[in-house]
N, C-alpha and C positions, 0 to 999 in steps of 0.2 A: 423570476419574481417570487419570493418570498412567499410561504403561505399564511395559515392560520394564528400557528404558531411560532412564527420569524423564521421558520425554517426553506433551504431552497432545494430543488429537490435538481444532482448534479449528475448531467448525463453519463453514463458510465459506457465502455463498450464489453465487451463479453470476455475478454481476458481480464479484464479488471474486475467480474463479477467470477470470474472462477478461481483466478488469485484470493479474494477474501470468503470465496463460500470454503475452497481448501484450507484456509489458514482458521477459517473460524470453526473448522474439525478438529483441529488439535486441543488437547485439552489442557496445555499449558497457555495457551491466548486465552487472553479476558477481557480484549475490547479488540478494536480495526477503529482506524478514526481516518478519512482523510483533511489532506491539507492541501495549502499552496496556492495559486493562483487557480488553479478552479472551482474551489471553495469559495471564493473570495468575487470570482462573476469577472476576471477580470485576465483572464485564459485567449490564446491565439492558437492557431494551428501548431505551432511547435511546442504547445503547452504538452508536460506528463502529467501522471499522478503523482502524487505525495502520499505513501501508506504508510503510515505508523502502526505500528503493530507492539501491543501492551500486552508483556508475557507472564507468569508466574514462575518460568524458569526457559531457561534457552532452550529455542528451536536449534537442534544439531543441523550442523552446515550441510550435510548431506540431503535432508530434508528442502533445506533451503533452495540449493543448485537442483534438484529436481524441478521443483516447482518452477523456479526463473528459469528453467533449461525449455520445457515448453513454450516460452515465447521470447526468448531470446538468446540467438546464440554465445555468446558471451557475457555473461552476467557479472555484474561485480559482488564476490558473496564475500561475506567476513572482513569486508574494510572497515576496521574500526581506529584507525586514526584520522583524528579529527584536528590535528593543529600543531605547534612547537610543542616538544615535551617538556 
């Protein structure tokens, strides 16, 4: 339910709050936004997160694979193709 100000406030669980309290230590991040259907109220049990993450310059992949190595064995880090080239 929406609040005061249309906003909804979306349940998180504790890797998800230590994924963005980590990345909002770095001082090349300048926002954390989520998305996707949880945002959106319209999330199932096999729903993820969506984190966007807005930098002033790239997190090195090293940085990266740490952090995702904490909760999950296999991360996908550095995929940046996104289509046909």
């Amino acid at each position: 339910m929406p609040g005061a100000d249309n906003t909804r406030r979306i349940p998180t669980t504790k890797a998800l709050d230590e994924i963005v309290r980590r990345l909002s230590s770095l001082p090349q991040v300048s926002a954390i936004a989520l998305g996707g259907s949880r945002t959106a109220g319209t999330d199932d049990r096999y729903s993820d997160y969506d984190v966007y993450t807005f930098v002033t310059a790239s997190v090195p992949q090293g940085i990266r694979r740490d952090l995702a190595l904490r909760f999950d064995p296999h991360p996908e880090i550095g995929n940046d193709w996104w289509g046909e080239s």
